[in-house]
C-alpha beads as a LAMMPS data file, in Angstrom:
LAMMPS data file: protein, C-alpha beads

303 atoms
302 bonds

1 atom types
1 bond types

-500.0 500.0 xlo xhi
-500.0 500.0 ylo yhi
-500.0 500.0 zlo zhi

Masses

1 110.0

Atoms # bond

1 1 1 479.585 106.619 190.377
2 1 1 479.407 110.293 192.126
3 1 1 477.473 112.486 193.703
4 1 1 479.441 115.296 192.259
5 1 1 478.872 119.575 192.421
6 1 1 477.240 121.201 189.028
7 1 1 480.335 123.618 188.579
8 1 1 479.806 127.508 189.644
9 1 1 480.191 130.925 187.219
10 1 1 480.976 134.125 187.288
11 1 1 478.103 136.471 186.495
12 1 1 478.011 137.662 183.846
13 1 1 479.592 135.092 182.239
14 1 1 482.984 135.224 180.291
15 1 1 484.012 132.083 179.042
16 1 1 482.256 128.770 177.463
17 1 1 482.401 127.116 180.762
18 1 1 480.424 129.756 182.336
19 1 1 477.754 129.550 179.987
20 1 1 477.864 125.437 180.290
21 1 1 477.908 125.614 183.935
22 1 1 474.799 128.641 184.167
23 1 1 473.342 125.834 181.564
24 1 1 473.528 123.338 184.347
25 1 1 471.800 125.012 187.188
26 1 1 469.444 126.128 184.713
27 1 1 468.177 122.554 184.038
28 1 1 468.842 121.556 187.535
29 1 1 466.296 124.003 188.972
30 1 1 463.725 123.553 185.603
31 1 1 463.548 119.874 186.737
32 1 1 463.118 121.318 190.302
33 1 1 460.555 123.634 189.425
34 1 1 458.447 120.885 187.181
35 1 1 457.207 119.412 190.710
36 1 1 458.482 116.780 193.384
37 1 1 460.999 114.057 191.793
38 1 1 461.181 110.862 192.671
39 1 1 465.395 110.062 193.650
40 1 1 465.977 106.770 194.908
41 1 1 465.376 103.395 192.648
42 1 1 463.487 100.288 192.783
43 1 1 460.544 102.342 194.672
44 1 1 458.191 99.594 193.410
45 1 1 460.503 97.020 194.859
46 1 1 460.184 95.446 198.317
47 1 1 463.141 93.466 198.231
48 1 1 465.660 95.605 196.674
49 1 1 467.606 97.855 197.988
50 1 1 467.342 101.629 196.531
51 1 1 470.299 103.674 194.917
52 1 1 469.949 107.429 193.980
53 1 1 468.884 107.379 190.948
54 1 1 471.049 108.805 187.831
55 1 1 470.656 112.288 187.109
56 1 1 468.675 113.337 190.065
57 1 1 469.819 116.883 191.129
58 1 1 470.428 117.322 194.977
59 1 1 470.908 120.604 197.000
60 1 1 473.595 120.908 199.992
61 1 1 474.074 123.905 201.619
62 1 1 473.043 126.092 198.936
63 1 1 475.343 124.475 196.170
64 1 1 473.594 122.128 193.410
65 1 1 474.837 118.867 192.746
66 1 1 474.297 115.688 190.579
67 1 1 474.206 112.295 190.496
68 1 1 476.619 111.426 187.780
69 1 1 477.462 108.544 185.768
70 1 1 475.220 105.827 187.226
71 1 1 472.731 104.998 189.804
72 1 1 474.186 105.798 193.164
73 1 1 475.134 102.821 196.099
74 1 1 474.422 104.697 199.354
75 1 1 476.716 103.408 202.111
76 1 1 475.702 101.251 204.883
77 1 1 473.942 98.130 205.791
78 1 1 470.579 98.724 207.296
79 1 1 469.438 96.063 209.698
80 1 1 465.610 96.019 210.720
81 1 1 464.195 98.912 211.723
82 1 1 463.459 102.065 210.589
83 1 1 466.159 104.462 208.216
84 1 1 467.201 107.479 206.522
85 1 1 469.626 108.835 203.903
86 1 1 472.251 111.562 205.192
87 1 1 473.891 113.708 202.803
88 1 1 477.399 115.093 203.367
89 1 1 479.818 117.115 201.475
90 1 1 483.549 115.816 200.570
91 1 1 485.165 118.385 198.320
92 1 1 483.373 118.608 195.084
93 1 1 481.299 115.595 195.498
94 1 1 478.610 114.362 198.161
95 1 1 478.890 111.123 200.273
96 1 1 475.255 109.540 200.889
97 1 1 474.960 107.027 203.939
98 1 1 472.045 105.023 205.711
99 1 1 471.562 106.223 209.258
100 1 1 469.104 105.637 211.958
101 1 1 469.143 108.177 214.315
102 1 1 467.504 111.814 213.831
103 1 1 469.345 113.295 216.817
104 1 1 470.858 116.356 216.459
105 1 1 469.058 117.432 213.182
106 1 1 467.257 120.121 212.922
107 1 1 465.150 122.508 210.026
108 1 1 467.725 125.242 208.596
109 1 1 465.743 127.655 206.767
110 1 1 468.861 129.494 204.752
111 1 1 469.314 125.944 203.400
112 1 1 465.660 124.951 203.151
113 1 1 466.653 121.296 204.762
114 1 1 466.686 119.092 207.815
115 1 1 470.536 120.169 209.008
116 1 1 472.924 118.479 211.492
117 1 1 475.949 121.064 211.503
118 1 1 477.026 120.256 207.689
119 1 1 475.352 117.064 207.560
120 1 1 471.143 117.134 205.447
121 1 1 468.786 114.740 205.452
122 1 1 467.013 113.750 202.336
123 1 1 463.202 113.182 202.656
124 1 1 463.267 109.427 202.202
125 1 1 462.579 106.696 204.599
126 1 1 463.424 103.105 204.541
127 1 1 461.662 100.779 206.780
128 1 1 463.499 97.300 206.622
129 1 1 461.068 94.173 208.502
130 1 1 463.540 91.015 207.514
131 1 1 463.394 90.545 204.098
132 1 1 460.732 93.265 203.572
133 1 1 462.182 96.718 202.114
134 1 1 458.945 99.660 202.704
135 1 1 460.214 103.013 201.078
136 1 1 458.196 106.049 201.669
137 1 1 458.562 109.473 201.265
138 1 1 458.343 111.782 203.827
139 1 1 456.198 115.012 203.527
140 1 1 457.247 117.088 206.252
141 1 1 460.588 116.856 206.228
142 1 1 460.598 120.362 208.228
143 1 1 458.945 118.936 211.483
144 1 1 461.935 117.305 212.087
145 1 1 460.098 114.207 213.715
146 1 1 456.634 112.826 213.911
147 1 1 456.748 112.630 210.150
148 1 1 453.896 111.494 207.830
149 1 1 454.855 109.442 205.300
150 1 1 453.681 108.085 202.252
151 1 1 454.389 104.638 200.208
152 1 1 454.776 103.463 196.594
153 1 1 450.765 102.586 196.985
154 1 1 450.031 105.831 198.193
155 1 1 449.081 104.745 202.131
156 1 1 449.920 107.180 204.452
157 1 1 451.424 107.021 207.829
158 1 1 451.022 109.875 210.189
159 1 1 452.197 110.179 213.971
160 1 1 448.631 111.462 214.939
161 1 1 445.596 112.949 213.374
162 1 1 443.293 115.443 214.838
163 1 1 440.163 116.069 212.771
164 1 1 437.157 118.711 213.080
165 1 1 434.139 117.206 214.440
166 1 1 431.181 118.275 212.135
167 1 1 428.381 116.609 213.163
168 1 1 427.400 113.252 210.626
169 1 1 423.817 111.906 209.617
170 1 1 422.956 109.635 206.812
171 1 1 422.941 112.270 204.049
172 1 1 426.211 114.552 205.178
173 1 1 429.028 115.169 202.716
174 1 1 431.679 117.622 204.908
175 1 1 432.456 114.531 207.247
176 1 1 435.669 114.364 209.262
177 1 1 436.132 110.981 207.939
178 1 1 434.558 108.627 205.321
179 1 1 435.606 105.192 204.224
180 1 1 433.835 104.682 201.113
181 1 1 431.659 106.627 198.289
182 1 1 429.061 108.164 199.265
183 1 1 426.743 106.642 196.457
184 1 1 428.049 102.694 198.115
185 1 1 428.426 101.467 201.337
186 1 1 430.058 103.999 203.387
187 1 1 431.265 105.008 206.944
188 1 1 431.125 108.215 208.579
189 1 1 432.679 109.087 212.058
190 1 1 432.751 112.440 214.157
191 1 1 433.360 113.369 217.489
192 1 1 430.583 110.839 219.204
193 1 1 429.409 109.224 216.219
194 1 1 429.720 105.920 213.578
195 1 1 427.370 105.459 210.975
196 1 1 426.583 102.875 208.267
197 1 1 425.030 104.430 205.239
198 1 1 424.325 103.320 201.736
199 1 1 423.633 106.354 199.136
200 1 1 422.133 108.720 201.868
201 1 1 420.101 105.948 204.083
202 1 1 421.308 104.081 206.829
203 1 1 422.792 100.870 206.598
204 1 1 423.837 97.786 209.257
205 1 1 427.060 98.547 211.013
206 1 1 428.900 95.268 211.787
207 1 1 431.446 94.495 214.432
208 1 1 434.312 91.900 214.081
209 1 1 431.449 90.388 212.023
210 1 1 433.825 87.634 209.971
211 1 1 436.197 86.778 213.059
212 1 1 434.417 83.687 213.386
213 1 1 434.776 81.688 217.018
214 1 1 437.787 84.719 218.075
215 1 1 435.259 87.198 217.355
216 1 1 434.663 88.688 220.689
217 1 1 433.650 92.336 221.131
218 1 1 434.372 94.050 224.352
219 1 1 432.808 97.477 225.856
220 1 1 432.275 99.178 229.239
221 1 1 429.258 100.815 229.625
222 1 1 426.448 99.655 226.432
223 1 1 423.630 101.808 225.743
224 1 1 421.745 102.513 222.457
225 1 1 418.809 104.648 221.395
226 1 1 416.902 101.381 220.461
227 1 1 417.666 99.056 223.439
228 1 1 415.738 99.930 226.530
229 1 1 417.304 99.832 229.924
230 1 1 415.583 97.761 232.236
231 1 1 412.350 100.312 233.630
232 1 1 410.069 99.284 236.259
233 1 1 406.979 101.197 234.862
234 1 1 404.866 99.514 236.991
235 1 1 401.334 100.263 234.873
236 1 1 399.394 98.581 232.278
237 1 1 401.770 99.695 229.277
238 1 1 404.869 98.373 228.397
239 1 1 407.200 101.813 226.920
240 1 1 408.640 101.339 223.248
241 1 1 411.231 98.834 223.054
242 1 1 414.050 98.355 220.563
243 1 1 415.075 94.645 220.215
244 1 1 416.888 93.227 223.219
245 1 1 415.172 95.819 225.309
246 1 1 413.498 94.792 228.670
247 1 1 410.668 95.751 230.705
248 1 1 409.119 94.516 233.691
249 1 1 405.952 95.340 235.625
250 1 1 405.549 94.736 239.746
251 1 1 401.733 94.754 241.205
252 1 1 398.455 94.195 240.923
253 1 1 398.559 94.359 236.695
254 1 1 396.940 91.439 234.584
255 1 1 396.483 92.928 231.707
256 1 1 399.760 95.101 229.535
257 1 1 399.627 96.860 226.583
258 1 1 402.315 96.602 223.970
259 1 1 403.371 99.788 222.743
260 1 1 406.247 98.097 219.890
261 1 1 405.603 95.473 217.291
262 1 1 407.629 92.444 217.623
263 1 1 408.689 88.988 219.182
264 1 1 408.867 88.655 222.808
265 1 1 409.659 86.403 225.400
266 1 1 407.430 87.300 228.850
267 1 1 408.313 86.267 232.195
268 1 1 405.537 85.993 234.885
269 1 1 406.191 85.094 238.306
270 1 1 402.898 85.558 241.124
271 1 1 402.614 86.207 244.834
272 1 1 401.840 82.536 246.856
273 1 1 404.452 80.742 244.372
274 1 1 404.304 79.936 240.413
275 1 1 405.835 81.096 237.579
276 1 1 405.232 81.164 233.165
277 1 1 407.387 81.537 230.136
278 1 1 406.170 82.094 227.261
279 1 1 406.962 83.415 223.385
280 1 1 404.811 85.975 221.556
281 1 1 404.513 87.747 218.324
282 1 1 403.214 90.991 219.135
283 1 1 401.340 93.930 217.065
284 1 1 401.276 97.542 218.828
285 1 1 398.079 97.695 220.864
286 1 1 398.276 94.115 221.427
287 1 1 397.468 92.768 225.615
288 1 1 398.938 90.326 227.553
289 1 1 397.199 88.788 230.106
290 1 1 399.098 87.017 233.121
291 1 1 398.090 84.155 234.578
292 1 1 397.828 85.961 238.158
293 1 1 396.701 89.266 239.175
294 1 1 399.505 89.843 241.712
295 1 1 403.271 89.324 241.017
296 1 1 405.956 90.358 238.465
297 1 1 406.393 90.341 235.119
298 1 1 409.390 90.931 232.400
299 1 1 409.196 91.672 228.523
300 1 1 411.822 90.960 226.472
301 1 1 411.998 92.203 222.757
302 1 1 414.010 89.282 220.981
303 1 1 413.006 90.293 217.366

Bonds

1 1 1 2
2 1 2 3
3 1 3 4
4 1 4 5
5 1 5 6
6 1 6 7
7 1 7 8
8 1 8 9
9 1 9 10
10 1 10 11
11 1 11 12
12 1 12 13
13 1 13 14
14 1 14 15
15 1 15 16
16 1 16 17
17 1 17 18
18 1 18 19
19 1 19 20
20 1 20 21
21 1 21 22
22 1 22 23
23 1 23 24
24 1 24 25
25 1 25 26
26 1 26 27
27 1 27 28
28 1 28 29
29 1 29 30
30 1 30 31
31 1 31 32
32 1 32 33
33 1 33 34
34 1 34 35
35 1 35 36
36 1 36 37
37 1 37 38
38 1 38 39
39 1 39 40
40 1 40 41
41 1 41 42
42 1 42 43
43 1 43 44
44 1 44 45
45 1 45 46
46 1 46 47
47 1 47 48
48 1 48 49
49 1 49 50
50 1 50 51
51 1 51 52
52 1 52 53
53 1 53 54
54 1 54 55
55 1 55 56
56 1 56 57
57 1 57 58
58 1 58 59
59 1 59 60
60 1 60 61
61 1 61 62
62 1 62 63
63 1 63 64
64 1 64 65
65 1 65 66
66 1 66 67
67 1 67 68
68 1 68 69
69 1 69 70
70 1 70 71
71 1 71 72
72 1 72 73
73 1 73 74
74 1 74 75
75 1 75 76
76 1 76 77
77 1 77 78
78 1 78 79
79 1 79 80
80 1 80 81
81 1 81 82
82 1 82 83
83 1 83 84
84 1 84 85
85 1 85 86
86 1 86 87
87 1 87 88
88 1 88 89
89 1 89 90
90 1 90 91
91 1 91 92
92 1 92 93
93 1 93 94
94 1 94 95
95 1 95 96
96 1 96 97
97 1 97 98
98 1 98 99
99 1 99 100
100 1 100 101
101 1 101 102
102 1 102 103
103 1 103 104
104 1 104 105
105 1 105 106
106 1 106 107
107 1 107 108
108 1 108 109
109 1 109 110
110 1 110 111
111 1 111 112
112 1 112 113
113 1 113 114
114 1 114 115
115 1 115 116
116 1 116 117
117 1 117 118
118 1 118 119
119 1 119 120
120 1 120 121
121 1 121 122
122 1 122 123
123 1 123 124
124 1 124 125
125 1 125 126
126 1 126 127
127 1 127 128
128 1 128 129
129 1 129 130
130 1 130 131
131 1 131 132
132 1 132 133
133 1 133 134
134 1 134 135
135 1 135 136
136 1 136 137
137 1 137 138
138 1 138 139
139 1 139 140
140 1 140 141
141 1 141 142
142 1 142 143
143 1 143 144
144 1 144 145
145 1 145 146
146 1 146 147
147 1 147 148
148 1 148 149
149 1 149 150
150 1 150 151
151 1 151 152
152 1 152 153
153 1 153 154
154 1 154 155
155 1 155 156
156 1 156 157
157 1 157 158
158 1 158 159
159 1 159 160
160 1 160 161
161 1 161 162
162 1 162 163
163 1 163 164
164 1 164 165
165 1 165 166
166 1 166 167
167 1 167 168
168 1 168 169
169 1 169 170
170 1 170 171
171 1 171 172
172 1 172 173
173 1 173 174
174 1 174 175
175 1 175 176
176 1 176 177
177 1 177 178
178 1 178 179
179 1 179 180
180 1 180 181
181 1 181 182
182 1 182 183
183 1 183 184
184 1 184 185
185 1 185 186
186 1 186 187
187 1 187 188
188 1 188 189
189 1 189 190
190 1 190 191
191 1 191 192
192 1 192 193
193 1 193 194
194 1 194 195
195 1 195 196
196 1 196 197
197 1 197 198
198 1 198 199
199 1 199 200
200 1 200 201
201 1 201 202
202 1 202 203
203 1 203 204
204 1 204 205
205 1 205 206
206 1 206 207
207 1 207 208
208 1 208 209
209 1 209 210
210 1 210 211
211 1 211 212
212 1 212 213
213 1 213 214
214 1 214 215
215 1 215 216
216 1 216 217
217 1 217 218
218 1 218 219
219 1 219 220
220 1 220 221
221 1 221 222
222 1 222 223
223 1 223 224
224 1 224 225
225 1 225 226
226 1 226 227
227 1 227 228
228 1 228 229
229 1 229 230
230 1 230 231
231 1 231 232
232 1 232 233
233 1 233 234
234 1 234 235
235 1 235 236
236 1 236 237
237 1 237 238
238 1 238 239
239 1 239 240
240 1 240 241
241 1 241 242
242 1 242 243
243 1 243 244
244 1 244 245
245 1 245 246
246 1 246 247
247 1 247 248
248 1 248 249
249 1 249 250
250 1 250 251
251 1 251 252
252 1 252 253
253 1 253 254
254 1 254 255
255 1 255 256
256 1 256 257
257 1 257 258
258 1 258 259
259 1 259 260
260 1 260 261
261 1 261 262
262 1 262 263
263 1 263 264
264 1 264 265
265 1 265 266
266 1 266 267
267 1 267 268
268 1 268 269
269 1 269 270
270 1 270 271
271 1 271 272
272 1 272 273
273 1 273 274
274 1 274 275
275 1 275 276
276 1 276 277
277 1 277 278
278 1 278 279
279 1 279 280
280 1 280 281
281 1 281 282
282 1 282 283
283 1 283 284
284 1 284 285
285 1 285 286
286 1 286 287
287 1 287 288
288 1 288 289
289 1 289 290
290 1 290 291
291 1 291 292
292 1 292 293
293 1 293 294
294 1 294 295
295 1 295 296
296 1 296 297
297 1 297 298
298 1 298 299
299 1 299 300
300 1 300 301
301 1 301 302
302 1 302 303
C-alpha cells in the first residue's frame, strides 16, 4: 500500500524505461483529461471510513503519482467535526493524513493546488457527526475557505449565496430561485417577493402549515395587499376588503354600502348607550342598516 511517484524520462527517450515511464504520465493525464475522478472509497457509505482509492493518479508539486497496490489507509483518527486530507511528499512516495485545520494554506498557481509550504490539500471533505461519516467534494478548492461543497446525493452546501433579483409573477421562468417545476406546484422568490404557483397561476402559500400545536408563526410588522388596515372612512361605503380586513364608520351613518362580497361580522355601538353584533353574508352593493343613527360601527371580513 503506497502512494508512490510515476517514474520521470529523459526526452527524447532512450531506453525501455523511458518509453514505460512517458507511457505512465500519458495515461495518468488521459484519465485526468476524461473529466473529474472520484478518489476516495465507500463515497456511498456513511459509516465507513474512506481510503484513496487504487489507481487514482494524484499531482504534488508538479510530479505525478499513484496509488499503487491497494486502496490507500489515510492516517489519523478523525473525531467529530469537520476534516480534510493533506498530501505530503516522503521521497518517492506520498504520505496522506486527516487534518482539521486550513491555517496556513493557501492557492499556489505554479502547482494548481491549495499549498501549505510543501504540504497540498486534496479537494475532499469529511464531516464526522458520531457515528455519521458525510463525504463531499469540494468545488472551489482555490478559495481557500468558505467552500461549497457537494455530497454523494448531490446537495450542496455553500458559505453564502447572493442571487440577482429579477422580478417574479405567476408565469416567470428566469427566477432567482424556484423549488419545483414549473408545470407543478412551485415556489418562486426575488428580492421582496414569495409566490405559490401551479403551471403559471397562483396557488396557496402555506406557513408551518403541518407543525401541528408548535406551529407558531412570528412577524413584525404584517401587511398584505388583500387585508385592509383599519380606515376610519367615515361615509356611507365601506372600501374593498380582503378577508380579515376591518373597517369602521364614526357619525351620523345608518345606512353602508358594501363594496366586497363576503361574510362579515359588524359591530355597532350608539351615542346614549347600546350596542349589536351581528353575522352577515354579503353581495357587493349590499346595505347595512344600524340600529341607531348616531354612533360607531366596525366591519370585519371573516370569509
Amino acid at each position: 500500500m503506497a502512494i508512490t511517484k510515476v517514474a520521470q524520462f529523459v526526452t527524447p527517450p532512450e531506453t525501455v524505461g523511458d518509453y514505460d515511464a512517458q507511457n505512465a504520465h500519458i495515461a495518468g493525464f488521459t484519465r485526468q483529461l476524461a473529466g473529474p475522478s472520484m478518489a476516495l472509497t465507500e463515497w456511498e457509505n456513511s459509516s465507513v471510513m474512506p481510503k484513496l482509492a487504487l489507481g487514482t493518479y494524484l499531482s504534488h508539486g508538479g510530479y505525478l503519482y499513484r496509488v499503487a497496490t491497494e486502496d490507500y489507509v489515510i492516517s489519523g483518527t478523525p473525531t467529530d467535526g469537520t476534516w480534510y486530507i493533506r498530501l505530503e511528499a516522503s521521497g518517492d512516495t506520498l504520505i496522506a493524513t486527516w487534518i482539521n485545520s486550513l491555517s496556513g494554506y493557501a492557492w499556489n498557481a505554479v502547482n494548481n493546488g491549495l499549498y501549505n509550504s510543501d504540504k497540498q490539500l486534496m479537494a475532499y471533505q469529511l464531516v464526522k457527526a458520531g457515528a455519521v461519516l458525510t463525504k463531499r467534494k469540494i468545488m472551489n478548492l482555490w478559495q481557500g475557505g468558505g467552500f461549497q461543497t457537494v455530497d454523494k446525493e448531490g446537495k450542496i452546501s455553500v458559505a453564502g449565496l447572493t442571487l440577482p433579483s429579477n422580478d417574479i409573477t405567476p408565469t416567470s421562468t428566469n427566477n432567482p430561485l424556484q423549488i419545483g417545476e414549473y408545470a407543478n406546484v412551485n415556489m418562486v422568490f426575488d428580492g421582496n417577493q414569495i409566490l405559490a404557483r401551479e403551471n403559471g397561476d397562483l396557488a396557496t402559500l402555506y406557513l408551518n402549515r403541518d407543525s401541528g400545536a408548535k406551529g407558531d408563526v412570528a412577524a413584525g410588522n404584517f401587511r398584505s395587499a388583500n387585508v385592509n388596515p383599519p380606515v376610519d372612512n367615515n361615509d356611507t361605503t365601506i372600501p374593498a376588503l380582503g378577508i380579515g380586513g376591518i373597517s369602521y364608520a364614526v357619525g351620523d351613518l345608518n345606512v353602508m354600502t358594501v363594496t366586497t362580497a363576503g361574510t362579515y361580522i359588524i359591530l355597532e355601538t350608539w351615542y346614549g348607550g347600546g350596542a349589536g353584533l351581528d353575522r352577515k353574508v354579503l353581495e357587493a352593493g349590499d346595505t347595512i342598516t344600524t340600529r341607531n343613527v348616531s354612533g360607531y360601527m366596525l366591519a370585519i371580513r371573516i370569509a
